[in-house]
N, C-alpha and C positions, 0 to 999 in steps of 0.2 A: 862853241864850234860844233857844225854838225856833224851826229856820228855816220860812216861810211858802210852805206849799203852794201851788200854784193849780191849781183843777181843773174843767173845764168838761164840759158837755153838757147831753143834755135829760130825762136820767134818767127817760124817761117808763117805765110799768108798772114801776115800783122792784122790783128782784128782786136774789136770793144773791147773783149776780155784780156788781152794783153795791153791795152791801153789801162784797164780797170786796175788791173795785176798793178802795174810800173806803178802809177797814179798813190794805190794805197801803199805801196811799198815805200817810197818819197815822204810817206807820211813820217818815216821814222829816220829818215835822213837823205844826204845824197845819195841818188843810186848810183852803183858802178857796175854794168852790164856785162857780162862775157858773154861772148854770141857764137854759137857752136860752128865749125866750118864747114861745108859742104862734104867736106873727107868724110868726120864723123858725124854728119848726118848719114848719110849712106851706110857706114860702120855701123850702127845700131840700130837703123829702121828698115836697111835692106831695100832702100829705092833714093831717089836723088829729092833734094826740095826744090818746091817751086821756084821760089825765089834763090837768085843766087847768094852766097855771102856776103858781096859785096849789096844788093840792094839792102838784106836786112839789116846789114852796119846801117849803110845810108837813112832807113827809116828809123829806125833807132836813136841814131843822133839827132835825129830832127823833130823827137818827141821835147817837151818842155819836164816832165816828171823825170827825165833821163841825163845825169851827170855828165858821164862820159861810158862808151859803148865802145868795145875794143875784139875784135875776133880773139877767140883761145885757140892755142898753140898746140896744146896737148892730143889726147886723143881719150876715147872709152867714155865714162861717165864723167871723170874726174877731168875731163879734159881742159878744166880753166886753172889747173893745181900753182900754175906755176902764174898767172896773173893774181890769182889767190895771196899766192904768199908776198907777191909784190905790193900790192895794196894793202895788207893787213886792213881787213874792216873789222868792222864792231860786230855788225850784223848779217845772217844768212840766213833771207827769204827765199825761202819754194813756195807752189800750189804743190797740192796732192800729186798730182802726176809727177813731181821733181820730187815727191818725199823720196830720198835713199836712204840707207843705212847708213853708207860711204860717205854723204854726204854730213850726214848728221857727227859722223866718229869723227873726222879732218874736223870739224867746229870743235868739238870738245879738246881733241888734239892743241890745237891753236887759241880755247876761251873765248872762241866767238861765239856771240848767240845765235840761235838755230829759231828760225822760226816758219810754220806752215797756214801759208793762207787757206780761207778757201775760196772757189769757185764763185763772186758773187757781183751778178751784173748791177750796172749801172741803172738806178729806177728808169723804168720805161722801155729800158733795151731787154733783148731775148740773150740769155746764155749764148756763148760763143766760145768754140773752141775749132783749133785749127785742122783739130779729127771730122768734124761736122761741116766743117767747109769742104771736107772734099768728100761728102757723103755721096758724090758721085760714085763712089768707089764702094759696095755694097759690099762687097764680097767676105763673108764672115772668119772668124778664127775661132778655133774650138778651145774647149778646156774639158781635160784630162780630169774626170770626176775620182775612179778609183779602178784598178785594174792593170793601171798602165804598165805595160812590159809582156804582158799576157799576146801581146798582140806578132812579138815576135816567136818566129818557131822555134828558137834554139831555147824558150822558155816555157812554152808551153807543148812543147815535145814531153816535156817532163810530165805534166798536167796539165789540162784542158783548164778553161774560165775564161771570165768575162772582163772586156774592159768599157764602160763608162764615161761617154762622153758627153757636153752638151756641143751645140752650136752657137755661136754668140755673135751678134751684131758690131760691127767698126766702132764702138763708141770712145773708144781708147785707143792712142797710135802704141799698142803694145810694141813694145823693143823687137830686132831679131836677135835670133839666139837664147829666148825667154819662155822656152818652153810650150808655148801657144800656139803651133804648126805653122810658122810666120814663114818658113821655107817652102811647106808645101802652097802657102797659099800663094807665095810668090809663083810658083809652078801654073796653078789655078789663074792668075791673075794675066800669063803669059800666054796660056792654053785659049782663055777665054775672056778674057778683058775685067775691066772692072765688076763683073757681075755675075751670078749664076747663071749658067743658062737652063732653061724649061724642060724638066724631062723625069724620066726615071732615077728616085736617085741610087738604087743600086748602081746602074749602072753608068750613072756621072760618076759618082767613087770610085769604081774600076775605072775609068777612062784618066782619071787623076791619079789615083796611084800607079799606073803605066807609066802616066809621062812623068812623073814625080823618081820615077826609078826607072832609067833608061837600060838597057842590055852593058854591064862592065860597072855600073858602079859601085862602089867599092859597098855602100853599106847601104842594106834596103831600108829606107823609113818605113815605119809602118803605118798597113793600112788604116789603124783608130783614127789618125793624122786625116787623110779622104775622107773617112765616115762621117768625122766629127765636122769638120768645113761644109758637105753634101748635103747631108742629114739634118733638116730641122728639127729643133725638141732637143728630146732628153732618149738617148741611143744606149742601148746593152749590147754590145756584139760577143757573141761565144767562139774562142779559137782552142783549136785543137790539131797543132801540130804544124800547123801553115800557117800563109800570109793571108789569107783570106780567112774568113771568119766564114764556122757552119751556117749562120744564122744571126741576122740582126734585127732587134723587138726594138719599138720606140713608143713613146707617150707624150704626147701630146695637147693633154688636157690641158686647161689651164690653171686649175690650183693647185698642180704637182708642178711644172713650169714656176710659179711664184712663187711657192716654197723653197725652191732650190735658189731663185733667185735673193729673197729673203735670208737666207741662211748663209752666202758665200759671200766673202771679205778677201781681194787680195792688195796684199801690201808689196810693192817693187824692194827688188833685191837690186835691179840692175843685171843688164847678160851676164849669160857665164864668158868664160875667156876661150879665145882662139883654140888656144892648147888644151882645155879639156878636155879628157877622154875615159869617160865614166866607165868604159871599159875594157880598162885595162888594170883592174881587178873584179874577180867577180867570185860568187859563189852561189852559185844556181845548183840546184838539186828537188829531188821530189818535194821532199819537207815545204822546203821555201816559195815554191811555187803552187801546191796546197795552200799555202797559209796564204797565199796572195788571191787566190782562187774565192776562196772561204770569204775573207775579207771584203773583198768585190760582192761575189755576190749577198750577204750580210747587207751591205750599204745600200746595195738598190734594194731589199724589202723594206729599207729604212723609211728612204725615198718613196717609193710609193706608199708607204702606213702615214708620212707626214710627220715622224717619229724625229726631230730633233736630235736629241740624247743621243738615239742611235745611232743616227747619222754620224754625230762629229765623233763618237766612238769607232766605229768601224769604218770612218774614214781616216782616222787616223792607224788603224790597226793597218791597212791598207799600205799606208807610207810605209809604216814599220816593217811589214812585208819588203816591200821593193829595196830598200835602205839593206835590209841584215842579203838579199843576195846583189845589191849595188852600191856598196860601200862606201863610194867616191860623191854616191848622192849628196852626203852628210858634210856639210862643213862646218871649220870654228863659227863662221860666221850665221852661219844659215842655225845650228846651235844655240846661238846667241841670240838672233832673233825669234826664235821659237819661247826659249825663257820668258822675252820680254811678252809673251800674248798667252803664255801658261794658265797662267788663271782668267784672264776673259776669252776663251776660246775651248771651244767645244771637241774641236780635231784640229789637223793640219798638214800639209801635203806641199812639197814645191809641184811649181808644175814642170810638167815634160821631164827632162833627164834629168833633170836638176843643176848643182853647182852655180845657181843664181834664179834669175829669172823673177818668178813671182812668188812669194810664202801665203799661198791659199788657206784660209782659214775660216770653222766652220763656226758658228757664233748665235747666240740666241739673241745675245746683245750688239748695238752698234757700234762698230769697231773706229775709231774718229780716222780720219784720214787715209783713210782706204778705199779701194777701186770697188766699186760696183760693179756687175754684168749684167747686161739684156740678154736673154734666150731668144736666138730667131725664131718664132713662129711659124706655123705649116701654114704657106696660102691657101686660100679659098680656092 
């Protein structure tokens, strides 16, 4: 008898590598599909899919590698839990992009096997992912190198420093709520369409963090958030006391570029939840905000020496800063996965406020199953 796959996602703009995906998955028995619904699509990507539910059922079922193919009920990550528990499969296949944590525990939970493809086209076809299909849509999302928090005043009132960002190419439909300014670019994408437009990027950043924080809202994003989105390369911005930064240096080269890109690993945690509210404990003081300071900038002479070692040292002294004055950063969970990359991993950092998102990690070795980034380049 064959044993019962179970295979989730939102299979939206259906292409090769989701046929490739099913196809090998089949290999190890019936698939049983859960197809994400358009509710949570939206819920964690922060825009609607092309295709409605109902089409991606429809193409679904009408693959031959494909059992049977059934919308989930549920909602968030887990949102197939309860067709899950209705089928009891044998087996649970992700690609990288599906690797969870959440994912992986419910299998152990339950003694089904856990298993992670990867990414690999069919001879003769080109990689295809549903990110790349809509590479119409340019418009980058940053990552929070080391610094972060520095950028608010009520933290750098205390002590000035620097926060650290890159800019990064669409290559990955990162979650919203995942730390990766996926809000502000939503802002950026409304303001201005799918793409940068041409100009000074000071002052595109300012023009974005305005409309990114309108007159009354409750909590200003910070500017790192614009810089990091605007700003091609690899970004130092210095605040001291405000929302705007004295001063923002950037580099550009390209073997400081590839190094960084060399060196970062992120593994998906999954959003943080609705109700998170990282701040509402805190303990901000000189000390803490020194030590965060220190830390930042430590990490960029790392960064530019090409220094490894140092890097994921003082990138991780970094987190350890923002953690001892945001407490709420740290989870059981986010704990636990830090352990499991303790010894292959050089530093480590969630990105943005944390409480999910992404467990950034710094690594001289390659991390199996983990997200890559592109650095957007300065144009010509």
């Amino acid at each position: 008898m064959p044993k019962k796959v179970f295979v989730s996602g939102f299979f939206d703009l259906l292409h090769s590598g989701h046929v490739a995906f099913l196809e090998e998955a089949a290999r190890y028995g019936d698939v049983y599909v859960a197809v994400g619904s358009d509710r949570t699509f939206y819920e964690l990507k922060g825009y609607p899919p092309v295709n409605s539910e109902e089409e991606r059922l429809y193409m679904l079922q009408s693959l031959g590698s494909v059992k049977r193919a059934f919308l989930s009920q549920g909602s968030g990550v887990l949102d197939f839990l309860d067709e899950f528990k209705r089928i009891r499969p044998d087996i649970f296949i992700v690609n990288e992009d599906g690797n969870l944590q959440a994912k992986r525990r419910l299998c152990e939970e339950y003694g089904v096997e856990y298993i992670v493809l990867q990414r690999t086209p069919r001879p003769g076809l080109i990689a295809r992912s549903s990110t790349g299909m809509r590479s119409v849509v340019t418009m980058p999302f940053r990552v929070d190198i080391a610094g972060g928090w520095l950028d608010q005043p009520f933290v750098s009132k205390f002590y000035p420093g620097p926060v650290i960002t890159v800019s990064i190419e669409p290559t990955v439909e990162f979650n919203d709520r995942s730390g990766m300014a996926s809000s502000t670019r939503r802002a950026a994408l409304d303001l201005w369409g799918p793409r940068l437009p041409v100009g000074d990027s000071e002052k595109l950043a300012k023009i974005l963090f305005c409309y990114d924080n309108p007159p009354g809202k409750p909590f200003i994003s910070g500017s790192q958030d614009s810089i990091g989105i605007v700003f091609p390369g690899l970004n130092i911005s210095h605040y001291r006391g405000e929302y705007w930064p004295e001063r923002i240096e950037s580099v550009h080269d390209e073997p400081t570029l590839q190094f960084i890109e060399q060196s970062l690993y992120l593994v998906p945690l999954g959003p943080r939840g609705q109700e998170f509210d990282v701040l509402s404990r805190t303990h901000i003081d000189r000390d803490r905000a020194k030590a965060l300071s220190d830390a930042a900038l430590a990490c960029w002479d790392a960064i530019l020496a090409h220094d490894i070692q140092r890097f994921g040292r003082h990138f991780r002294e970094s987190f350890e800063a923002q953690v001892a004055m945001f407490p709420l950063m740290m989870t059981d969970m986010v704990a636990e996965m830090i352990d499991q990359y303790r010894e292959r991993a050089l530093g480590w950092k969630l990105s943005g406020a944390g409480g999910g998102g992404y467990l950034i990690l710094v690594a001289d070795k390659p991390i199996e199953q983990a997200i890559r980034i592109l650095i957007r380049r300065k144009s010509d």
